[in-house]
N, C-alpha and C positions, 0 to 999 in steps of 0.2 A: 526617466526621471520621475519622480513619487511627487503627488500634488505639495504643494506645499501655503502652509494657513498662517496667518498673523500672527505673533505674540510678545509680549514685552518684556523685555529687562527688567527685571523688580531690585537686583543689586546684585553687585559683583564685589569681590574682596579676595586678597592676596590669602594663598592658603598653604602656599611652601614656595622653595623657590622656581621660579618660573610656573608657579601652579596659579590660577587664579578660581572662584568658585561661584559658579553663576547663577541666582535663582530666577527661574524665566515662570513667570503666571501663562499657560497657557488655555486655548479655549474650551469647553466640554468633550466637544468632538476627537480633540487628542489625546489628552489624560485617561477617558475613559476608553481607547484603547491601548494605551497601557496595562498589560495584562502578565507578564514574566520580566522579574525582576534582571537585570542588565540587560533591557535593551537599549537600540540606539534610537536617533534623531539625527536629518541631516538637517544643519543649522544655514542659513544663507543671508548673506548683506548685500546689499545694491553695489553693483562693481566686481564683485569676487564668487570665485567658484565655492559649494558649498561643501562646507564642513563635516564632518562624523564625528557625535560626542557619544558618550555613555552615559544613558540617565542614572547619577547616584542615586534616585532615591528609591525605596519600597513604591508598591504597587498600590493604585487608589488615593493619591494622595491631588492636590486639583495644582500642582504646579511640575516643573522638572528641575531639579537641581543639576547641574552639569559643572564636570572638575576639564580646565583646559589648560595643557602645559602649552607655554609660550615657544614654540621653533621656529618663531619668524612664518611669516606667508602666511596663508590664509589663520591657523591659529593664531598669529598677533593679533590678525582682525579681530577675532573673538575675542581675544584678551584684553583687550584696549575697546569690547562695550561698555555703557553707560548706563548709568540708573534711565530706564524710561525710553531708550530705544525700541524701536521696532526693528523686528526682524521677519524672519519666514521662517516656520519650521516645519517638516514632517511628520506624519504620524509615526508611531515608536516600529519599530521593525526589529526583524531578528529574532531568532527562536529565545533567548534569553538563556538563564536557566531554572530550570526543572526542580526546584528546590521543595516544593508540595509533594512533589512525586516520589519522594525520597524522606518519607517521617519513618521516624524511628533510627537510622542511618548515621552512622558516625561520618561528617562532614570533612571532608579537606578541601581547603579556599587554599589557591596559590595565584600569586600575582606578581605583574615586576612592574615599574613606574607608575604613570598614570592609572595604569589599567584596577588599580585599586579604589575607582568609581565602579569598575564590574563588582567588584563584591561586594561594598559597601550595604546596595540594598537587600541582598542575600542575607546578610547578617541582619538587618535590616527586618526580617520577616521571621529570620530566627528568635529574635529578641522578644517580638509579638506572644512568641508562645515555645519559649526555649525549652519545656521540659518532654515537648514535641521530636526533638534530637536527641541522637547521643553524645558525644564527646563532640568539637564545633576546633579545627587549627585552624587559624589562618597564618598562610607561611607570605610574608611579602618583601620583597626586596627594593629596593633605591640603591641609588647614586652614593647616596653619603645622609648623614643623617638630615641636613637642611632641606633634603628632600623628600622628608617621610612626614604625607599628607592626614586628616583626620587624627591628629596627636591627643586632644582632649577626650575626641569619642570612645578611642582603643582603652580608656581607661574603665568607661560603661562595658564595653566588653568583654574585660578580665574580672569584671566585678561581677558575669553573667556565666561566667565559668567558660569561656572559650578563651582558648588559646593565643596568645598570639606571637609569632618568633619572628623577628625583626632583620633582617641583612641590609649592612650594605658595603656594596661591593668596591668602591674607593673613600676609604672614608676619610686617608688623608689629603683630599679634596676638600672635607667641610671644617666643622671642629669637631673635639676631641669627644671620640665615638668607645662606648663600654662594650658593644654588644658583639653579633656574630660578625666576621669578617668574609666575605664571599659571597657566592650565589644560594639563589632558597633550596636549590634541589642540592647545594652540599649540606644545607641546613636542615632536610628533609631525611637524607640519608642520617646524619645525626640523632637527630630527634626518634622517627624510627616509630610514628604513630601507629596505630590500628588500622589493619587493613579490612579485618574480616568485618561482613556489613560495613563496606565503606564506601563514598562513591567521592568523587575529587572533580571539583569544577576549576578548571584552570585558566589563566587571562594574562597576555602579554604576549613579547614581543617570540619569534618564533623559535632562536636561541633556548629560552627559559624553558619554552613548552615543551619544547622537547626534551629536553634536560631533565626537567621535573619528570615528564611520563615515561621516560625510560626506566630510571629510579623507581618509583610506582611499578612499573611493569616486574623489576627484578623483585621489589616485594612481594608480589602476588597477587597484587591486582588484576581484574579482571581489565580486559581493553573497555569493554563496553561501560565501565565505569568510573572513566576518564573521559569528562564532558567539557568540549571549548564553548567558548562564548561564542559562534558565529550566526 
């Protein structure tokens, strides 16, 4: 089990449905190892086993933002902190991804639910010095549209010339949805980006990832540049 250091709730707020968004002040010691953007923190409360988040945010920043869907059990705990709590967290762990490593590179981000905390800070560092990349999709999928997170940012996004292609997969579940109907990797094979100089960081459940990289593979992708979050 990884030491784990104080830190406190700064605010929480609802940010889709069953999504809540937490900005935690953490101590120097943690943030300044934060060092590749999506990695994690396992988060802990007094009583309950501890959690795994994905820090939304870009790298160097002196706090973590953290996106947590609500499924009951230890995530509700999460979801249901308070301004000004204390909690325990972890230093960030996990290789992240490689997004320095790869300038010049035409980007493909694919994501399904939550996991759209993985790339936010990806994009996040693109933005910093976007003319650093080539072309930037992000392909992300949900539930239905009341479940598609960071709605106001995706509009900085398209104004930054990256891409972004939206699914979701039941959407007479939410209200009335204009956009792609299905999964991103059918959304993928539609759309039909650039492979060549391309490298594709991928995040979700294992369904998606596979999906999506098969797809990727039939285009001609290389294996080695199909990179998970782990």
């Amino acid at each position: 089990m990884p030491d784990l250091f104080t830190a406190k709730v700064e605010s929480i707020a609802p940010m889709a449905e069953d999504q809540f968004f937490l900005l935690i002040d953490v101590p120097k010691e943690i943030w300044k190892e934060h060092r590749q953007p999506s990695q994690y923190i396992e988060i802990s409360v007094p009583g309950h086993k501890p959690w795994r988040g994905t820090i939304a945010n870009r790298t160097g920043q002196e706090f973590f933002e953290i996106l947590v869907k609500d499924k009951g059990g230890r995530s509700h705990t999460i979801a249901s902190l308070q301004p000004n709590d204390l909690i325990r967290i972890s230093k960030p762990m996990g290789a992240g991804f490689p997004i320095h490593a790869h300038r010049n590179f035409n980007i493909i981000l694919a994501c399904s639910g939550v996991a759209i905390c993985s790339m936010r800070p990806v994009i996040q560092e693109i933005l910093l010095a976007r003319g650093e990349w080539g072309r930037v999709s992000v392909f992300y999928g949900e539930r239905t549209d009341l479940h598609i997170a960071f709605r106001q940012e995706q509009e900085r996004w398209r104004e930054a010339y990256i891409d972004v292609y939206l699914s979701a997969s039941r959407p007479s579940e939410g209200i009335y949805w204009k956009g792609h109907v299905g999964y991103v990797q059918d959304y993928l094979m539609e759309i039909r980006p650039e492979i060549r100089n391309s490298v594709a960081f991928l995040a979700g459940h294992d369904e998606m990832i596979q999906g999506f990289s098969d797809v990727l593979l039939r285009m001609g992708m290389p294996m080695n540049m199909i990179i998970l979050n782990t």
